[in-house]
N, C-alpha and C positions, 0 to 999 in steps of 0.2 A: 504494500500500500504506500503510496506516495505520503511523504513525509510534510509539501507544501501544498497548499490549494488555491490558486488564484479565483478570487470570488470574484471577480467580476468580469471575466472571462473564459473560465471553465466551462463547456458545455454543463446546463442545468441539471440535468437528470441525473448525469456521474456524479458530479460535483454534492448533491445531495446522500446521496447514496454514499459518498467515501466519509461526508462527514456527520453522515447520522449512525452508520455499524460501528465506529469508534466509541462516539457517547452513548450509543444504544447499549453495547457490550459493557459500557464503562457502569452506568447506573445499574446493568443488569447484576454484573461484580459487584456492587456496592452493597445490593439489596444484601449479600452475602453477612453482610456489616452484623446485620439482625437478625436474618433466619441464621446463620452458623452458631449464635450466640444461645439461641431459643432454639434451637435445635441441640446442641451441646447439655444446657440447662434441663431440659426436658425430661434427659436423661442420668441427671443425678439422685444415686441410690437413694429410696427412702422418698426422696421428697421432689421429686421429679418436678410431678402435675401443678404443687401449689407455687416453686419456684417460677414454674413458664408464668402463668397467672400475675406474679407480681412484677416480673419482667416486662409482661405484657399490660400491665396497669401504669409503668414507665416510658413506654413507645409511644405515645401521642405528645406527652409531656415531653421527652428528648426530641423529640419532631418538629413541635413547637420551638422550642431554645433553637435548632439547627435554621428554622427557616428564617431566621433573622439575617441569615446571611444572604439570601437571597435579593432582600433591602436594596442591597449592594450590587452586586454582581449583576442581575436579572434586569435592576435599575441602569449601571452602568453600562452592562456588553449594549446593549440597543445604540446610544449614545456614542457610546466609543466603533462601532462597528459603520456608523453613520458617517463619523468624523473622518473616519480609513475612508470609507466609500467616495466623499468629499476630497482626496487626499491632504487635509490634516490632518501632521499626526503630529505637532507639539499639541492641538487638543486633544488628540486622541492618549496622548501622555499625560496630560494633565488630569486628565477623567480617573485613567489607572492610579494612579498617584492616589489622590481622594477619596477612592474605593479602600486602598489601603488602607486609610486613616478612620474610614470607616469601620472596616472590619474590628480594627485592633479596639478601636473606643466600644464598640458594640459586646465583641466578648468581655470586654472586664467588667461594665457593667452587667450584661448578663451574666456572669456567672457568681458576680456577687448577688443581685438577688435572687437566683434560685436556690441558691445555697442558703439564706432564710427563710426560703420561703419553701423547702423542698418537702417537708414534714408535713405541712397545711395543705400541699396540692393533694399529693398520694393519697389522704386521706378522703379528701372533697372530690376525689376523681376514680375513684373506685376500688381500694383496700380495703382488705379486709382484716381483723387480727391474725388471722394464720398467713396472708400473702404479703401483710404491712414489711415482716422484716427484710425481707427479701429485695422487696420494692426500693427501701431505703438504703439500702447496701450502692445495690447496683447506680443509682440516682444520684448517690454521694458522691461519688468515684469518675461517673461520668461526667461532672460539672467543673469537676477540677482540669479537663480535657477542652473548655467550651472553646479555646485560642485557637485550639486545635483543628476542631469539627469546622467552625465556620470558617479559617482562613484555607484551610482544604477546600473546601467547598466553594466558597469565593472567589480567589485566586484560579482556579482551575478553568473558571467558563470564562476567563480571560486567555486561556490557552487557544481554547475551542474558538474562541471569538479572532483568531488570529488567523485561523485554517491550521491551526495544528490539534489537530484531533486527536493524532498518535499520544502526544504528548500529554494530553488531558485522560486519553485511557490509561497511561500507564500510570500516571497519577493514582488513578484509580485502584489499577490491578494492583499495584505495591501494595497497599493498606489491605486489599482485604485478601491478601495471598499473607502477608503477614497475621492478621488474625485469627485466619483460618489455622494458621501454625503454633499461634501461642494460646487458643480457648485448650485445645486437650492438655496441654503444656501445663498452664495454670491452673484450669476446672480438676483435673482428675489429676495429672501425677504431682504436683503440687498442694495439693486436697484446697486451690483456696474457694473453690462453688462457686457462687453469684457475684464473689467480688473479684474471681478472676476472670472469671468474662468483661465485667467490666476493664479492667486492668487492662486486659488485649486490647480492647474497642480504643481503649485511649492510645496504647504508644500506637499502634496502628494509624492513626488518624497523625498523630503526629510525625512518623514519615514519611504522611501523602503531603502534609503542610509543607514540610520540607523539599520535598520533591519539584511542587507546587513553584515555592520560592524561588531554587535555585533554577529552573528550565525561564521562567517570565525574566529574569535580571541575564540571563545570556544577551551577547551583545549581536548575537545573529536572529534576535528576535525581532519583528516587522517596530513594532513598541516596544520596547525592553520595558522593565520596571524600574522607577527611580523614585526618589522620596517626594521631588518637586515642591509644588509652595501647595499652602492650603488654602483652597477658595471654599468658603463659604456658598456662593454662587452656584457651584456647580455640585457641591453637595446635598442642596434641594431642590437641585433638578434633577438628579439621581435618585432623590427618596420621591417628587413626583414621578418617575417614572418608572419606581421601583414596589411602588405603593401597592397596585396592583398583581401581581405574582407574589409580594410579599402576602399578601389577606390573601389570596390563593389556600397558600400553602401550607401560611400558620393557621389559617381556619382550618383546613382540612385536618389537623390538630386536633382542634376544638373540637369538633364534631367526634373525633374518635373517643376525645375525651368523653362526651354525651354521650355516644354508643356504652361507653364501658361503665360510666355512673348508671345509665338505665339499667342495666344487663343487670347486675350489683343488685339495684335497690327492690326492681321487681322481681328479681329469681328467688329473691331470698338466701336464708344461711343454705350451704351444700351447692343447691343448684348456681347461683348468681357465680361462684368460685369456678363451677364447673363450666358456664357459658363465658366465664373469663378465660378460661386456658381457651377454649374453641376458637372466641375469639381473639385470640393472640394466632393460634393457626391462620386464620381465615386471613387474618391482617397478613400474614408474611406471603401466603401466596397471593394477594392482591398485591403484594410490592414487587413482588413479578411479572407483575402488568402496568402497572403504576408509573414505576420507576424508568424504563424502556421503554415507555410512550414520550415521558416527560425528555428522556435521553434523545428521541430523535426532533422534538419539536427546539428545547432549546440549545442541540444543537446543530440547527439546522437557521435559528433567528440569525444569526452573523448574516448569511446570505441573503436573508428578506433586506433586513434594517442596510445590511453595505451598497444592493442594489437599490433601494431604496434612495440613500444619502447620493450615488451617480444617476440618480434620475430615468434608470432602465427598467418603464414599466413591464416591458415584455420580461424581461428576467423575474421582478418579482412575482407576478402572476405565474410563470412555470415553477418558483420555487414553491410556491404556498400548492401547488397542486400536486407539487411533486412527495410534499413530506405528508398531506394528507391521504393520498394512496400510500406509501409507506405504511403510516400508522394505521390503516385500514388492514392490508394484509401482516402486520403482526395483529390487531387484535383477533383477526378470524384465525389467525395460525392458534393463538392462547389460546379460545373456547373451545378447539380442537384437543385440544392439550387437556382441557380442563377436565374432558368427560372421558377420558383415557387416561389421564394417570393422576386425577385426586387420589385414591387411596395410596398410589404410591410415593406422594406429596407429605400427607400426614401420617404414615408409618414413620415417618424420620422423625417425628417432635414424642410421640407419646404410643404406648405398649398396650394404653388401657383402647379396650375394644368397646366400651360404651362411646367414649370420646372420640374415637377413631368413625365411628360410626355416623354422629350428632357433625363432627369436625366435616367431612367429605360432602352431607349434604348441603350445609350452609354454605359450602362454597359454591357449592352446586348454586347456589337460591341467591349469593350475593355476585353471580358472574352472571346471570342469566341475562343481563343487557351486555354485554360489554363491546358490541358491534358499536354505540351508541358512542363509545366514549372516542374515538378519535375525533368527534364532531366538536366534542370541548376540548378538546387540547387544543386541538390547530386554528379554532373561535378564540380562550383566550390569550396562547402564545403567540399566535400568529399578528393578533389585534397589538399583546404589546411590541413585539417585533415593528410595527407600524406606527409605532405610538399613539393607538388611540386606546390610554392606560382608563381613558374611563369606560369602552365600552368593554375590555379585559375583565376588567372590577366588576360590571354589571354581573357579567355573564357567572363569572365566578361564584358572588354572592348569591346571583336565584338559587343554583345549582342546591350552596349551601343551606340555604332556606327550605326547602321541599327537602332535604335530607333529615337538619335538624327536626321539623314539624313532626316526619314520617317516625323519626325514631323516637320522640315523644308519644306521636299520636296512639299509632298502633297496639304498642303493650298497652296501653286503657282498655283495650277491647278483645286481646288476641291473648295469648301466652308471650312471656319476657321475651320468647327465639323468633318470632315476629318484626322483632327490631331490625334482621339481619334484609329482610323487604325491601328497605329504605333505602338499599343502593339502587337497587335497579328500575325503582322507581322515578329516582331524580336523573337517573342516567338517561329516560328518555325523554322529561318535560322538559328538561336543560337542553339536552341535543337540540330540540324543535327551536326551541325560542334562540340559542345563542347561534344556529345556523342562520336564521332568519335574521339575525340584526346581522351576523359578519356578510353575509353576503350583500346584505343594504347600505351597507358603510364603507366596505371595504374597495370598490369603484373609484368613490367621491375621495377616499387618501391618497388613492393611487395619481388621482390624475394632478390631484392639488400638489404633490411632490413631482411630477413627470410634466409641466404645461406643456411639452411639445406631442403629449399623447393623450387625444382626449378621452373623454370620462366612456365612450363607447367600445374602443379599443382596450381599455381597460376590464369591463366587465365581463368579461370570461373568468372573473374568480371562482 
């Protein structure tokens, strides 16, 4: 695979394709971060089931803290991709720069308040006293890592935003090829359980930071990394345009957090623990969908927002069609997947055959739209790629609204496992309504960035 990619000359189709299998593989590794962790845990003597449970009452809440980085990065690449596209790059420098300063300020405060406040979440978000300690272990450990997570994270889709997508996966691959080495390391010949998975997940994270680091400051980079000056300026127009994908993501948090308080509060003692481990399964292989949706759409935004910023409507219009077929045939390749090898998905996490049982359906019941879901990814990535971060936001929040509602609503009326509904419900009133707006607005950006192409030649989106 080609190591460069000329975005604004590469034939579209390749040029999509080389740099969505890079971050596609990359997030798909990444997902490894947390199924290898809760798949390891699952499997510790004795207390296997209630460990995954409070592990899995930690995964929304660590989701949350991560997608702050987002802020930044999801904010910036648009922006800085614009600037390349433009060819500016002392702005395009300036932006990176600023993102930096962003990240670094974001972790320290975030990780000092979850670290008091880490005890009142777990509880308010779905612990119980047999899964509380667990929960707390693991949460502790991972907070002290947050420099980590987000400048990993951050940093990287400034890789991808370069056309170096190699370099963004291996990013990747390091951290969770490293983890995957040190969970049996720590968990079992170490004897230290829940706090050495944690312990893996952080140095992990911390050689992809590293990695991260030193590939962006090479001086054969398009933008190398520099410390530069701090603008104010351009730091809130980053968080304007980061605003969007950030509520994306950390809602999509939120909501799991509300799946897992509901699950809890209406199962009751035994059962509520037991639809927590399921859902901690159900979660990890949705992050096998999730995560490699999200890998080709952002990134693939470099090549919207760069041809964009050079005013080549025709290019933009082929990329946003190109990475929506993409992520059309992986979600049809997943549902394929899904109904052939769940059981052999949840043998990995748990032994117990009631849960092996309850686990395989619900997957079953929470994938039953997922045709539906390339239609919001590439509505609200493709929108902020465009920068139109308010229609991104829109679409994002319906989405979250009919999810929240459903998972409230339901259990009132149905049994607590009811709640698991609520995905595939919002997966198709969302598709409808955020297809409908992007293809209504998406025209009228194109041409207002391209004036030599008008709004007709444009709407083939």
């Amino acid at each position: 695979m080609r190591k460069k990619n000329d975005l604004g000359r590469d034939p579209v189709g390749g040029l999509v394709l080389r740099l969505a299998l890079p971050t596609m593989l990359a997030q798909f590794i990444n997902v490894l971060y947390s199924i290898v962790d809760r798949m390891f845990i699952g499997h510790i003597a004795g207390v296997g089931d209630l460990a995954l449970a409070g592990v899995g009452v930690c995964g929304p809440i660590i989701t949350l803290l991560s997608s702050f980085a987002y802020l930044a990065c999801l904010g910036g690449g648009p922006l800085f991709s614009m600037k390349r596209g433009a060819g500016d790059t002392e702005g395009a420098s300036a932006i990176l720069s600023n993102c930096l300063r962003m990240l670094l300020a974001m972790a320290a405060g975030l990780a000092l308040l979850f670290f008091l406040l880490r005890e009142k979440l777990l509880w308010w978000f779905g612990a119980s006293p047999d899964t509380f300690p667990y929960a707390l272990t693991y949460m502790t450990i991972y907070i002290l890592g947050t420099a980590f997570a987000l400048m990993a994270t951050g940093l990287n889709n400034f890789l991808i935003c370069q056309g170096r997508s190699g370099l963004g996966m291996a990013t990747v691959v390091l951290g969770a090829l490293l983890n995957i080495c040190l969970d049996p390391l720590f968990i079992f010949a170490l004897d230290m359980g829940v706090a050495g998975a944690a312990w893996a997940t952080l140095l992990s994270q911390a050689a992809s930071c590293a990695f991260a680091l030193i590939a962006l400051t090479r001086p054969s980079m398009p933008v190398p990394l520099r410390w530069g000056r701090f603008d104010p300026a351009i730091c809130r127009k980053v968080i304007a345009f980061g605003m969007a994908p950030f509520l994306t993501y950390s809602l999509d948090s939120v909501i799991l957090i509300v799946l897992n308080t509901v699950l809890q509060r209406r199962g009751g003692p035994g059962e509520g623990d037991a639809l927590l481990t399921c859902c901690s399964i159900v979660q990890s292989y949705m992050l096998l969908i999730a995560m490699p949706l999200s890998g080709i759409t952002l990134g693939c935004q470099g090549v919207v927002s760069y041809n964009l910023g050079a005013g080549d409507a025709g290019r933009v219009k082929k990329s946003l069609q190109s990475i929506f077929a993409l992520c059309l045939a992986f979600a049809a390749l997943m549902l394929l997947v899904t109904h052939l090898g769940a059981p052999l998905f949840v043998r990995l996490f748990t032994k117990s055959e009631y849960l092996m049982g309850r686990s395989v359906t619900l997957i079953k019941v929470y994938t039953a739209a997922l045709l539906c879901l390339p239609v919001q990814w590439v509505a609200v990535d493709g929108s902020t790629a465009l920068g139109q971060t308010r229609l991104a936001l829109f679409c994002s929040l319906f989405r979250k609204t009919i999810f929240v509602s459903a998972v409230v609503g339901l259990p009132l009326f149905l049994p607590a496992a009811s709640a698991f509904c609520a995905e595939p419900l919002c997966d198709v009133v969302a598709a409808c309504m955020s297809a409908f707006l992007f293809l209504r607005n998406t025209p009228r950006t194109i041409a207002q960035h391209c004036p030599s192409i008008d709004s007709k030649a444009a709407a083939g989106v």
